[in-house]
C-alpha positions as a Markdown table, in Angstrom:
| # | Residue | x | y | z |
|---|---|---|---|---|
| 1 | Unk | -32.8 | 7.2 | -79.0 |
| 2 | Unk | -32.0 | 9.5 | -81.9 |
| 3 | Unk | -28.9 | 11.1 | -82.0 |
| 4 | Unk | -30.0 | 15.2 | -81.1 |
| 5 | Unk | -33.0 | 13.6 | -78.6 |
| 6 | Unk | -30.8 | 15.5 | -75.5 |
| 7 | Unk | -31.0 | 18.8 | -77.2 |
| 8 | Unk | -34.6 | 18.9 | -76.4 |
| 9 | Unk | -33.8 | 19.4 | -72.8 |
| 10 | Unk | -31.1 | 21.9 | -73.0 |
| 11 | Unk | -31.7 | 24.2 | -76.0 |
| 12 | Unk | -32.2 | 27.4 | -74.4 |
| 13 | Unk | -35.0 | 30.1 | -75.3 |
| 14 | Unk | -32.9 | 32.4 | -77.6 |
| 15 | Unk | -29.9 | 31.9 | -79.7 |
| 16 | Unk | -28.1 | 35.1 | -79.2 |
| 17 | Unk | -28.0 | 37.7 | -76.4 |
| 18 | Unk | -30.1 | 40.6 | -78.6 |
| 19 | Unk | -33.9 | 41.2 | -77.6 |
| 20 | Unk | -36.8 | 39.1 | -78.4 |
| 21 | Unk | -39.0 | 40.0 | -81.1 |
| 22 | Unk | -41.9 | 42.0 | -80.5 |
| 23 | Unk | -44.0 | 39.1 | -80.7 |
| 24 | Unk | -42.2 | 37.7 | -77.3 |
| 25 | Unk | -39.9 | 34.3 | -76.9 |
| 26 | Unk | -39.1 | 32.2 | -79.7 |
| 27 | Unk | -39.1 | 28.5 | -80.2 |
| 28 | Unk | -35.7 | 26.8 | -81.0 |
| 29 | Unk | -35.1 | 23.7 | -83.4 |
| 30 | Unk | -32.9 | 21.4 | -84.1 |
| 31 | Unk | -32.6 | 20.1 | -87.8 |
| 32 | Unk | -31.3 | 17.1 | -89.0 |
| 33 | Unk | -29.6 | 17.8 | -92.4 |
| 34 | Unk | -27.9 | 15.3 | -94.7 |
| 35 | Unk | -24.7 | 16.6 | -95.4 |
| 36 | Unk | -21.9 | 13.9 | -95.7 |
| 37 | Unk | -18.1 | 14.6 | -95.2 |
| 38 | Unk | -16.5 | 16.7 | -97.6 |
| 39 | Unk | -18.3 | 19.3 | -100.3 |
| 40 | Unk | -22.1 | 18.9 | -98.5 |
| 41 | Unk | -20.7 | 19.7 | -94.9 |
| 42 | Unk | -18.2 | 22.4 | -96.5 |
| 43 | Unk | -20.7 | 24.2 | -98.1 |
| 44 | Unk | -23.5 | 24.2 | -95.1 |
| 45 | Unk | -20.8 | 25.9 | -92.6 |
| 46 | Unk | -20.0 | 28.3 | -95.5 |
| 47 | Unk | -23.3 | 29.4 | -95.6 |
| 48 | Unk | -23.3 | 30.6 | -91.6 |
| 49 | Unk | -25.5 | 28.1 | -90.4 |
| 50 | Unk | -25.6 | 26.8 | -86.5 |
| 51 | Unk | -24.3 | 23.6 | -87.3 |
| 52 | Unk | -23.1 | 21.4 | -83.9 |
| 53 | Unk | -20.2 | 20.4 | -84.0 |
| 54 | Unk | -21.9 | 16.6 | -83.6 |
| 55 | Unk | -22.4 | 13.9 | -86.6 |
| 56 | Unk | -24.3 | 11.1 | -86.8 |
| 57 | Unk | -23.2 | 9.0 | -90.2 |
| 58 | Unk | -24.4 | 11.2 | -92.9 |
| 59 | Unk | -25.8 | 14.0 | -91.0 |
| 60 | Unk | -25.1 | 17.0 | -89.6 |
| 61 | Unk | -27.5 | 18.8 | -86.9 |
| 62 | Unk | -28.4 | 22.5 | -87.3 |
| 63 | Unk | -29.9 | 24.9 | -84.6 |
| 64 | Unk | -32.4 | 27.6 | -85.7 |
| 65 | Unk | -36.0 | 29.1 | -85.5 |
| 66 | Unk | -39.0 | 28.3 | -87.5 |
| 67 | Unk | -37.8 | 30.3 | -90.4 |
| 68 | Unk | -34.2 | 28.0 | -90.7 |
| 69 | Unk | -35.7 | 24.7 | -92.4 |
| 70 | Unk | -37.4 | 27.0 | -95.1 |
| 71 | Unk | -33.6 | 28.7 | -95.4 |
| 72 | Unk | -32.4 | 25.4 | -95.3 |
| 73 | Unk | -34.6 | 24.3 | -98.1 |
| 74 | Unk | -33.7 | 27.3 | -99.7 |
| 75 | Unk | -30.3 | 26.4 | -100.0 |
| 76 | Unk | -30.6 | 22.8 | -101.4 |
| 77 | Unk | -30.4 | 21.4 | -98.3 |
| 78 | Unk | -33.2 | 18.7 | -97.0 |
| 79 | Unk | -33.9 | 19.2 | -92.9 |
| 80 | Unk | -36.5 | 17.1 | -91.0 |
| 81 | Unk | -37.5 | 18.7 | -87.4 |
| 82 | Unk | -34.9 | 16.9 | -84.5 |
| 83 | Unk | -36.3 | 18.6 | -81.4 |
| 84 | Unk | -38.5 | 21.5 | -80.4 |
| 85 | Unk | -37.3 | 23.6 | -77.2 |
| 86 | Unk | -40.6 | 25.7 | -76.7 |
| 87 | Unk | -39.7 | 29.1 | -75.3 |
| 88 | Unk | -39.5 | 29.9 | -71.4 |
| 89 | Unk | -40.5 | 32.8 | -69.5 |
| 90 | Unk | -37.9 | 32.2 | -66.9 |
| 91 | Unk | -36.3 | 34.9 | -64.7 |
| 92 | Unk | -32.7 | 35.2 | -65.5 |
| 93 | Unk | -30.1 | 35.0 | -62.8 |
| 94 | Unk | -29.5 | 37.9 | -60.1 |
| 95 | Unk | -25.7 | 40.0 | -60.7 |
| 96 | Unk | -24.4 | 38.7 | -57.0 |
| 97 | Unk | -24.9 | 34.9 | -58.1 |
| 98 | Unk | -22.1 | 32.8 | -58.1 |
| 99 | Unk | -23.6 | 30.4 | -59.7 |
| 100 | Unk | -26.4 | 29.5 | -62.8 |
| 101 | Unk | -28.4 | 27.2 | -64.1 |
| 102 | Unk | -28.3 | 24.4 | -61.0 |
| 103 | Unk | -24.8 | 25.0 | -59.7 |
| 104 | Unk | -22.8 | 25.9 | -62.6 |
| 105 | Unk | -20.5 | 28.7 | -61.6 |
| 106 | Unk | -20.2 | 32.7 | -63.1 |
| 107 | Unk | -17.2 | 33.9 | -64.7 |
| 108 | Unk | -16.7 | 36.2 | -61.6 |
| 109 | Unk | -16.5 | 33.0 | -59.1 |
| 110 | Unk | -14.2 | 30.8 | -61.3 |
| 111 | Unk | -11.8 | 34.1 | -61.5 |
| 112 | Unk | -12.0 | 34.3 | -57.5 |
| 113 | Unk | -11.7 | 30.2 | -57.2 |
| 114 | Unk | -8.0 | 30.8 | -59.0 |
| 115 | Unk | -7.2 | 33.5 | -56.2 |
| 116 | Unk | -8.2 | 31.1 | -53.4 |
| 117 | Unk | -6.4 | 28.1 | -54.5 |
| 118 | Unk | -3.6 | 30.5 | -54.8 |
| 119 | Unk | -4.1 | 32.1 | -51.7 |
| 120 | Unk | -4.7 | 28.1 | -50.1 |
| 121 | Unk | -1.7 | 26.6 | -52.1 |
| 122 | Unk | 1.1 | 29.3 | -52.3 |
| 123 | Unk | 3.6 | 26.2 | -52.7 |
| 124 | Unk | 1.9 | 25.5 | -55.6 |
| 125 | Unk | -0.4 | 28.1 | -57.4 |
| 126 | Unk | 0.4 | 31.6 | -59.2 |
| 127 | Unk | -2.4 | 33.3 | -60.8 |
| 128 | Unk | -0.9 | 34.9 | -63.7 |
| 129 | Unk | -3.3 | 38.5 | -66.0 |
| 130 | Unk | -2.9 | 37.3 | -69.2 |
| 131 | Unk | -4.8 | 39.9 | -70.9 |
| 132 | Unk | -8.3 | 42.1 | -71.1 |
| 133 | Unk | -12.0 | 40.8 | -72.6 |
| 134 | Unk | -13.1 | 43.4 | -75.3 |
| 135 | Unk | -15.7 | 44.2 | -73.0 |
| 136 | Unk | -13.1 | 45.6 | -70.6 |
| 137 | Unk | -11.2 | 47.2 | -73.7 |
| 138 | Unk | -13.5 | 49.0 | -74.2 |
| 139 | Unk | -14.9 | 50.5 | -70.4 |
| 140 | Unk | -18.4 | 48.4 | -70.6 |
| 141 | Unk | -17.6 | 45.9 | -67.6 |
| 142 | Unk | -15.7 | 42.7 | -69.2 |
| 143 | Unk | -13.3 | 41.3 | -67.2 |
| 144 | Unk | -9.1 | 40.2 | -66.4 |
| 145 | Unk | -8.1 | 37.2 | -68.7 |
| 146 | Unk | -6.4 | 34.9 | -66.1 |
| 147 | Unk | -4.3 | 31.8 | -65.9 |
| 148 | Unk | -3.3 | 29.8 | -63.0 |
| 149 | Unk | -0.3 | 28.0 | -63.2 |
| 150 | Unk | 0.1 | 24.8 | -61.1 |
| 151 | Unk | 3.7 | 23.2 | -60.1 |
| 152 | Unk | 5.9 | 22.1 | -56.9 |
| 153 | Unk | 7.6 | 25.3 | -57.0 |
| 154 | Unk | 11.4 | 25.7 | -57.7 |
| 155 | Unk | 13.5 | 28.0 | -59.1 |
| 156 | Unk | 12.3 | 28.9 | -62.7 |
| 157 | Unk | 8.9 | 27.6 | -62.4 |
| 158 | Unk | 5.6 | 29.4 | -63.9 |
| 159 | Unk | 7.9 | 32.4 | -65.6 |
| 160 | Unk | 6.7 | 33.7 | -69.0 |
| 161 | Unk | 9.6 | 32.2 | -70.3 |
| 162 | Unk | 9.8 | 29.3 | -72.9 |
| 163 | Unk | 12.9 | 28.2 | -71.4 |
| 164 | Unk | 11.5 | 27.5 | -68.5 |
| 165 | Unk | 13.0 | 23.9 | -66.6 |
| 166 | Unk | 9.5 | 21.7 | -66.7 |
| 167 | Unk | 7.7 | 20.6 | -69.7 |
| 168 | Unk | 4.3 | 22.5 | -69.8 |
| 169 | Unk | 0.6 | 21.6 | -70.1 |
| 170 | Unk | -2.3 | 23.6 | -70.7 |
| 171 | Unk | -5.8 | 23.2 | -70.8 |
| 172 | Unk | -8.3 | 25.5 | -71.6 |
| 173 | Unk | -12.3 | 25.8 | -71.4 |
| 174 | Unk | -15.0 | 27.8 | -72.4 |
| 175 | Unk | -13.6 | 29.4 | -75.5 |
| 176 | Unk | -16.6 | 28.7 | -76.9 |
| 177 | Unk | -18.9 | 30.4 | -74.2 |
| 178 | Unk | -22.3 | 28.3 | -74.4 |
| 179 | Unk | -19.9 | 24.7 | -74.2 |
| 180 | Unk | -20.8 | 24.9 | -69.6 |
| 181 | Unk | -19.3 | 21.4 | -69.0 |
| 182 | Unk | -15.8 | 22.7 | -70.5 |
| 183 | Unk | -15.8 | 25.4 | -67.6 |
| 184 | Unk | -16.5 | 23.0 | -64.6 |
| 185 | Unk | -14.6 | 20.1 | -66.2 |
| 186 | Unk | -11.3 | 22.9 | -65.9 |
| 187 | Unk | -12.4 | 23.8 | -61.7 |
| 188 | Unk | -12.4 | 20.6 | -60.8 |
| 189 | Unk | -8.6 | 19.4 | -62.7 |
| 190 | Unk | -7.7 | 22.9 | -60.4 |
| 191 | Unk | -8.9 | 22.0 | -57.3 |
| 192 | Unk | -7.8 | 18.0 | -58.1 |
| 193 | Unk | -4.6 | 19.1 | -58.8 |
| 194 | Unk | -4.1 | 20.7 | -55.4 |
| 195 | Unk | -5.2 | 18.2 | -53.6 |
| 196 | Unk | -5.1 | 14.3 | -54.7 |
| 197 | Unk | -2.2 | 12.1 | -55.6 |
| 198 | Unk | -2.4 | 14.4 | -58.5 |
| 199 | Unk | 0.1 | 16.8 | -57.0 |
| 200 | Unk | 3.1 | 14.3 | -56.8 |
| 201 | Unk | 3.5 | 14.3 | -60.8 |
| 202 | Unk | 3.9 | 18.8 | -60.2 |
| 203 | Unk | 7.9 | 17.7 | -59.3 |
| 204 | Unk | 8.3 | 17.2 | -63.2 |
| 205 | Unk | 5.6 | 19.4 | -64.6 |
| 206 | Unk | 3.6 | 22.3 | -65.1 |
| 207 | Unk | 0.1 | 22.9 | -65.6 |
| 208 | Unk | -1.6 | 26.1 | -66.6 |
| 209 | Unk | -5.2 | 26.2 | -67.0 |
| 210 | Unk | -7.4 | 28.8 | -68.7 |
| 211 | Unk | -11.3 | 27.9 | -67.1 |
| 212 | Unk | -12.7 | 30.6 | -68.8 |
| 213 | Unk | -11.1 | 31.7 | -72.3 |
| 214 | Unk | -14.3 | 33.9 | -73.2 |
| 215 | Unk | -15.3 | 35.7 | -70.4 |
| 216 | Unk | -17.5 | 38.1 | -72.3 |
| 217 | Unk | -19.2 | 35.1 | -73.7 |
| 218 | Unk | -19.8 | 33.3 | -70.8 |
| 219 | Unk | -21.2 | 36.6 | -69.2 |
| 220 | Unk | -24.3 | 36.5 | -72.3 |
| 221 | Unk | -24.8 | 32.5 | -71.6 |
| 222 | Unk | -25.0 | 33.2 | -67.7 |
| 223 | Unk | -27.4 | 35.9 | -68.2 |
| 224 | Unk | -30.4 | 33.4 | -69.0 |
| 225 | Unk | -30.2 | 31.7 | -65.5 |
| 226 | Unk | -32.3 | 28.7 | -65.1 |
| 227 | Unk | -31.9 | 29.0 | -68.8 |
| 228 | Unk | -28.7 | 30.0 | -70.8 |
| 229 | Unk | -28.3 | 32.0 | -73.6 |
| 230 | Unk | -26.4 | 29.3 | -76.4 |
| 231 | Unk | -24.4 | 31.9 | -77.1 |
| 232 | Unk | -20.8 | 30.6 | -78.8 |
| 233 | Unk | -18.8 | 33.8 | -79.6 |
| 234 | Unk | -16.9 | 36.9 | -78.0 |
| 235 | Unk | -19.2 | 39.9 | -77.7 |
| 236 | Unk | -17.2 | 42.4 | -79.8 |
| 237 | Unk | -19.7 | 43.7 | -82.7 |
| 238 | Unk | -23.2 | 44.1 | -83.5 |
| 239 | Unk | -25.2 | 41.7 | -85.5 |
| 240 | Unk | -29.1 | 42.8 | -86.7 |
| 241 | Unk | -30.5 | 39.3 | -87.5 |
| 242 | Unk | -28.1 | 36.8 | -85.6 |
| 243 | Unk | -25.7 | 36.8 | -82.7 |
| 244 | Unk | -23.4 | 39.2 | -82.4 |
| 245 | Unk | -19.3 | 38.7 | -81.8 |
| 246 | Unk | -16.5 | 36.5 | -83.3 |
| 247 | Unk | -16.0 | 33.0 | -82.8 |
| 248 | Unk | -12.8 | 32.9 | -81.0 |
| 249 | Unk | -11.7 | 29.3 | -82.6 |
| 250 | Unk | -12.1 | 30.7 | -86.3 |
| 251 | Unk | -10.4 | 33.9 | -85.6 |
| 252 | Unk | -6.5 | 32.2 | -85.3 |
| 253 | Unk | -3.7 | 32.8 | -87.6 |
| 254 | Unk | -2.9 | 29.6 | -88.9 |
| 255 | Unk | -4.7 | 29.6 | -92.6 |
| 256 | Unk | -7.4 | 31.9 | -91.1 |
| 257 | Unk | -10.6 | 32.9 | -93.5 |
| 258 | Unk | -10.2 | 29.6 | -95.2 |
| 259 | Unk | -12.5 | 26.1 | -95.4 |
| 260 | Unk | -15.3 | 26.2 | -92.4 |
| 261 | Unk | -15.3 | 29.9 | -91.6 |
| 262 | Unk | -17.7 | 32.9 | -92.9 |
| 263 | Unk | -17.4 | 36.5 | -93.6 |
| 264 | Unk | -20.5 | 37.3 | -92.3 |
| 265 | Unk | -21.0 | 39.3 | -89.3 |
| 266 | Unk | -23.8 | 37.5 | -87.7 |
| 267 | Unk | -22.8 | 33.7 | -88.7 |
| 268 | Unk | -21.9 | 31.2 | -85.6 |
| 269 | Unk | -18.5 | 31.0 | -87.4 |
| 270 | Unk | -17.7 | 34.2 | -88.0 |
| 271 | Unk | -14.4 | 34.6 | -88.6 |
| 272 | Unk | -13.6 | 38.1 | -88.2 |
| 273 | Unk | -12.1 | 41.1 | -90.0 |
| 274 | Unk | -8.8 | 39.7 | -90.1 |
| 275 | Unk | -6.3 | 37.2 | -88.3 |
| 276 | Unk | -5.9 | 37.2 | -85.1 |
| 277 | Unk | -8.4 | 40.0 | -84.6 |
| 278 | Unk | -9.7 | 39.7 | -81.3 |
| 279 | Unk | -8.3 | 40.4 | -77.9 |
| 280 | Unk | -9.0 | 37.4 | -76.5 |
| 281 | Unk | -7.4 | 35.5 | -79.3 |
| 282 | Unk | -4.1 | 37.8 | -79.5 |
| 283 | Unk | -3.8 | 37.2 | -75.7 |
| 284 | Unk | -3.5 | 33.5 | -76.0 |
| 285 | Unk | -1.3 | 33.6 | -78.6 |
| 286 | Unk | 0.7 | 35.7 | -76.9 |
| 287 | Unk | 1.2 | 33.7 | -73.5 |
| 288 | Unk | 1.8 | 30.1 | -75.8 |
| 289 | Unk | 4.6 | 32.1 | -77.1 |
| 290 | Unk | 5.7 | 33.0 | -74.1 |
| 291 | Unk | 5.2 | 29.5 | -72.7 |
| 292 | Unk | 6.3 | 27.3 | -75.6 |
| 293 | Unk | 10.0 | 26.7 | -77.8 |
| 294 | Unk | 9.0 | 26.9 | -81.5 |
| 295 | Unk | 10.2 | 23.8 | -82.4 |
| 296 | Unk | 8.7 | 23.9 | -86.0 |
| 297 | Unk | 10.1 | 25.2 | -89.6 |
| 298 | Unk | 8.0 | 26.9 | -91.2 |
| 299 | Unk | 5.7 | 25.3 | -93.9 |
| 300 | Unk | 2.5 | 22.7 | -93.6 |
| 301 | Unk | 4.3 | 19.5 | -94.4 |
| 302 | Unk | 7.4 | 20.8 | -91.9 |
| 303 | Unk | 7.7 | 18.6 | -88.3 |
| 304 | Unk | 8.3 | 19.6 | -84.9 |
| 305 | Unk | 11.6 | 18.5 | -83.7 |
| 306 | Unk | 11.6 | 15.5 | -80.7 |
| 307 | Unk | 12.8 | 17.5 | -78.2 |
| 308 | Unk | 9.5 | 19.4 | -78.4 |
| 309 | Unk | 7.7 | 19.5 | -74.7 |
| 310 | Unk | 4.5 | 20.3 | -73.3 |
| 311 | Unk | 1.3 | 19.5 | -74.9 |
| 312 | Unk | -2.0 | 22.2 | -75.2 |
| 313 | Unk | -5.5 | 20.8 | -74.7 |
| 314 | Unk | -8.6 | 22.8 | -75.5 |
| 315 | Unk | -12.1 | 21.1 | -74.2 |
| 316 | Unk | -15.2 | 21.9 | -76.2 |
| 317 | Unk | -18.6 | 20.5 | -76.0 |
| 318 | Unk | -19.8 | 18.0 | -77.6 |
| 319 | Unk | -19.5 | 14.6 | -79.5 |
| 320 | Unk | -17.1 | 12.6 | -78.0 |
| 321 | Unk | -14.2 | 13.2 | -79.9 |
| 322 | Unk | -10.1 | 14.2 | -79.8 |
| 323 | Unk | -9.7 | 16.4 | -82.4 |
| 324 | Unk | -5.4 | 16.8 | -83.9 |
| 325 | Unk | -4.4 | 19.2 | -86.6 |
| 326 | Unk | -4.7 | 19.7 | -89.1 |
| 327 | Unk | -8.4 | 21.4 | -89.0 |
| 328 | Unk | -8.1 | 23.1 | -92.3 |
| 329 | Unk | -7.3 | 20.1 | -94.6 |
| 330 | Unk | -7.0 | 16.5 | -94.4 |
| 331 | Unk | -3.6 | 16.7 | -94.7 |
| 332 | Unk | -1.1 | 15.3 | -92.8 |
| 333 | Unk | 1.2 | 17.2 | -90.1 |
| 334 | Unk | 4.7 | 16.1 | -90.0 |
| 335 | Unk | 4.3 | 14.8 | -86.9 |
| 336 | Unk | 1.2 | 13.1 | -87.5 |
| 337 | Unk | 1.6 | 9.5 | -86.3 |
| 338 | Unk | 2.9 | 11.1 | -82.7 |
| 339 | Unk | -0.4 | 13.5 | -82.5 |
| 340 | Unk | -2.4 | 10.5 | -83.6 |
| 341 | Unk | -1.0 | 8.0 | -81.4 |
| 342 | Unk | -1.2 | 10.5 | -78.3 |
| 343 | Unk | -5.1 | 11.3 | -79.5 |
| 344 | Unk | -5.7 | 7.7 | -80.0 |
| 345 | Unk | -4.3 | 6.6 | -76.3 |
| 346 | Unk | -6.6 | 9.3 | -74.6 |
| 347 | Unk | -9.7 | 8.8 | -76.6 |
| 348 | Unk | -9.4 | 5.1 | -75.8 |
| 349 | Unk | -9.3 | 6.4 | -72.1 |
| 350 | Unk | -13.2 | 7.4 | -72.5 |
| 351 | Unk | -14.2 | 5.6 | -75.5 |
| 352 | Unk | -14.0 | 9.0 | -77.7 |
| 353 | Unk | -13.3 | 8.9 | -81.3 |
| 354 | Unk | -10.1 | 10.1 | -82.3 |
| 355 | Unk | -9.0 | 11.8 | -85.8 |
| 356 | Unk | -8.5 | 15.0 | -87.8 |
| 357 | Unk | -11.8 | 17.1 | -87.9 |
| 358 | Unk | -12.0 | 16.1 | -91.6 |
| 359 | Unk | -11.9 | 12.9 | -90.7 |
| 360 | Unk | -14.7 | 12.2 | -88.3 |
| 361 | Unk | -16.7 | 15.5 | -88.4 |
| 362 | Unk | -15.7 | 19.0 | -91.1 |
| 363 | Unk | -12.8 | 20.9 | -91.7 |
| 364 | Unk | -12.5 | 24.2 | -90.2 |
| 365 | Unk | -9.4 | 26.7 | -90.3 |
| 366 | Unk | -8.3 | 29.7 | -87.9 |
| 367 | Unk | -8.6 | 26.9 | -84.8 |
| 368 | Unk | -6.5 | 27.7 | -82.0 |
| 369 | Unk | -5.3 | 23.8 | -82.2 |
| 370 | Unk | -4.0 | 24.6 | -86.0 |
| 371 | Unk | -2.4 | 27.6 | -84.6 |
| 372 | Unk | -0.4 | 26.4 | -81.4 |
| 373 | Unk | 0.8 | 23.7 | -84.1 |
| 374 | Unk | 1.7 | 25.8 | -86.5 |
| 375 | Unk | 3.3 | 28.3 | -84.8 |
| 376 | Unk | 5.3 | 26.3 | -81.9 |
| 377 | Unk | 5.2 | 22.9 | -82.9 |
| 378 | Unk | 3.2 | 21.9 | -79.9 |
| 379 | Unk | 0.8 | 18.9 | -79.8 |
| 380 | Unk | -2.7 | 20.9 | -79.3 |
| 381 | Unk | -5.9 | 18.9 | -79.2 |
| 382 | Unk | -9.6 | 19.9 | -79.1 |
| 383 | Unk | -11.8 | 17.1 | -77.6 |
| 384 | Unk | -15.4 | 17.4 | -77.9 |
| 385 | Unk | -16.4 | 16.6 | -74.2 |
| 386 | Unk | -20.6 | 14.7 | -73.5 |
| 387 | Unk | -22.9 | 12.3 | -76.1 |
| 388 | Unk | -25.4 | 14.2 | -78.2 |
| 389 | Unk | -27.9 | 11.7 | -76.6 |
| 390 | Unk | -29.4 | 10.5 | -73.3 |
| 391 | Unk | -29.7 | 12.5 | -69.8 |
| 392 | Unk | -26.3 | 14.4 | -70.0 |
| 393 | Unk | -25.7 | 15.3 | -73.7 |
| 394 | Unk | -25.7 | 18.2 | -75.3 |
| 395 | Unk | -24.6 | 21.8 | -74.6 |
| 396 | Unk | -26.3 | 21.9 | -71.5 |
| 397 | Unk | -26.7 | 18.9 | -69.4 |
| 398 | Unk | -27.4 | 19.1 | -65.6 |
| 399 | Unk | -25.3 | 20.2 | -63.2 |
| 400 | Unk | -24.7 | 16.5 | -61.7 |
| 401 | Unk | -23.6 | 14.9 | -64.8 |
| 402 | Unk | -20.5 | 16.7 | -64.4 |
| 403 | Unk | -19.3 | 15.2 | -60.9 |
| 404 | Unk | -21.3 | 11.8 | -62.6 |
| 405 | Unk | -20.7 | 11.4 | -66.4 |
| 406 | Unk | -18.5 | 14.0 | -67.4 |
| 407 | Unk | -15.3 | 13.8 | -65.3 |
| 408 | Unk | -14.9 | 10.1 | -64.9 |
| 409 | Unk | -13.9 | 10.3 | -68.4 |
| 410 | Unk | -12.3 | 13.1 | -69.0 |
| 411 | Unk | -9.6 | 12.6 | -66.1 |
| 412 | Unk | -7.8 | 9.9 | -67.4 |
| 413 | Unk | -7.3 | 11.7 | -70.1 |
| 414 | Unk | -5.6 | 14.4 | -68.4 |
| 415 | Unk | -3.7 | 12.7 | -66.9 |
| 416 | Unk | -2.8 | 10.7 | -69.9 |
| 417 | Unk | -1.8 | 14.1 | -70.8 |
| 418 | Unk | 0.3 | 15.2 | -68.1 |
| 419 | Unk | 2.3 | 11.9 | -68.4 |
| 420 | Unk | 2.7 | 12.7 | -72.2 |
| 421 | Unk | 3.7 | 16.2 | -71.9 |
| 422 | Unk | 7.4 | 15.7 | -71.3 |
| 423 | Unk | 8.3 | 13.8 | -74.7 |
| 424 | Unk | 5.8 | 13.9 | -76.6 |
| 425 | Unk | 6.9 | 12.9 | -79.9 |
């Protein structure tokens, strides 16, 4: 089976929340483009295109509309047709669902799950406001940016304070909106942390997770229903001829508006107008500091010191891979045979690949892995959760895979995690 073959059951009717053309619902393709590691893949993420964050060998896999191959073409790249998701007429979901496209769930329902296991589990849960979406900012709906933190409680425990007494994982979803399995993969570590033999390692540590990290986001993906908007970005901005916002794992301050980022306003990887632009990202940032020792000098060759503890994991969809700074350069961290080692022992949990994005896939700067790295000296990982082929690949496989495919594998690796999060470097 070809590599991008699942696409062709999950590629949604639109590619951005803005109205259809006059001339109704467009098709949406997937292109296969040679572009091998290094100057090729550079240059076609510089040029704004879709490209998924999925390689096979020498190629890369762009999504677009009938018009993207002669772009393509246009740009000195070769494409050949992948898939063809013909458009739907399906009705999008009703406001007062709590859930989407076969049992995923809204934003509005995961942010009252964390106030029920809290309300369930007062020994262990504290729903912490982290912050505002822009939508919220700004009046126009949006919503709270929350956190729960999970722990046996004692004295100390879940305070924004980096000297807090337990050593500190988080784990994050959805910060790219249209990546669903990211989302449900993060309700059910909740809900298993509360109540399997999970909750005996919560003596020694503490979890926080993030389910939803762009609520905004998710809001334009669960619009679509039966079939969701692949909509990756925040929704702050306008965009005439693409999707509007600013992808949220571009916009961090560690070597921002570098390799694998673009200027342009309606690009997929659309940096922003600066650093650390973006609500969403400032109010991440914000709670690792307030979460995290920075254990780090200053400096990209500089290493974390080995009393550093804790560990930040942020899941993304898809390709099968653990992901370790640095994302702006093949160069090596100074604590790179730790990160490796620690990415090397989970991905062999689920049979991932493990590496540097430069390594196995492109280099891309302003991540929010570079940053926590940079900036604290904390291990942060991206994994690329689901195949790019067969029932359950791709952005949007069916609800079932989740409970089937999708969390067999990725548990271990949290708890590979959660027993690494103490020491570990």
């Amino acid at each position: 089976m070809r590599t991008a073959l699942a696409l062709l059951a999950c590629l949604t009717l639109l590619l951005s929340p803005a109205p259809a053309p006059a001339d109704g619902p467009q098709a949406t393709y997937v292109l296969r483009v040679p572009a091998p590691v290094g100057e090729p893949a550079q240059r076609l993420l510089a040029l704004g295109y879709d490209v998924v964050e999925q390689r096979d060998g020498a190629d890369l896999f762009v999504i677009g509309d009938a018009h993207t191959a002669d772009r393509l073409r246009a740009d000195g790249f070769q494409s050949t047709v992948e898939t063809t998701r013909p458009p739907s007429h399906q009705a999008p979901r009703s406001l007062d669902d709590a859930t989407y496209y076969g049992g995923y769930r809204t934003v509005t329902a995961h942010l009252a799950h964390l106030d029920d296991v809290a309300a369930k589990h007062p020994e262990l849960a504290t729903v912490v406001d982290y912050g505002d979406s822009w939508r919220k900012t700004q009046g126009d709906g949006g919503h709270d940016l929350k956190a729960v933190c999970i722990t046996r409680k004692a004295p100390g425990d879940c305070a924004l304070s980096p000297t807090a007494p337990k050593p500190r994982l988080f784990v994050m979803g959805q910060l790219h909106a249209r990546e669903i399995t990211t989302g449900d993969l993060a309700w059910r570590f909740i809900d298993d942390l509360v109540g399997s033999e999970l909750t005996a390692m919560l003596d020694t540590l503490e979890v926080w997770v993030v389910p939803i990290a762009n609520p905004d986001g998710v809001d334009i993906v669960e619009s679509g229903g039966d079939t969701p908007v692949l909509h990756r970005k925040n929704a702050q901005g306008t965009c005439s001829s693409g999707p509007r916002g600013v992808d949220l794992n571009r916009n961090a301050g560690s070597h921002w508006g570098e390799i694998g980022s673009s200027p342009n306003k309606c690009s997929e990887v659309y940096r922003g107008p600066r650093a650390d632009s973006e609500v969403e990202t400032q109010a991440l940032e914000s709670l690792w500091r307030k979460l995290y020792r920075d254990t780090r000098a200053p400096g990209d060759t500089a290493a974390a010191t080995p009393d550093t503890t804790g560990a930040v994991i942020s899941m993304h969809s898809y390709g099968n891979y653990v992901l370790f700074p640095w994302g702006w350069s093949t160069q090596k961290t100074g604590n790179d045979a730790a990160l490796r080692k620690m990415a090397g022992d989970m991905a062999a949990l689920s049979g991932f690949t493990a590496g540097q994005p430069g390594e196995v896939l492109y280099n891309a700067a302003g991540a929010t892995d570079d940053w926590v790295y940079d900036d604290l000296g904390v291990p942060s990982f991206v994994w690329e959760i689901g195949a790019s082929s067969g029932t359950c690949g791709g952005f949007l496989p069916p609800f079932s895979c989740q409970q089937d495919v999708h969390w067999p594998k990725v548990r271990p690796m949290l708890v590979s995690a959660m027993k690494a999060a103490a020491k570990p470097y």
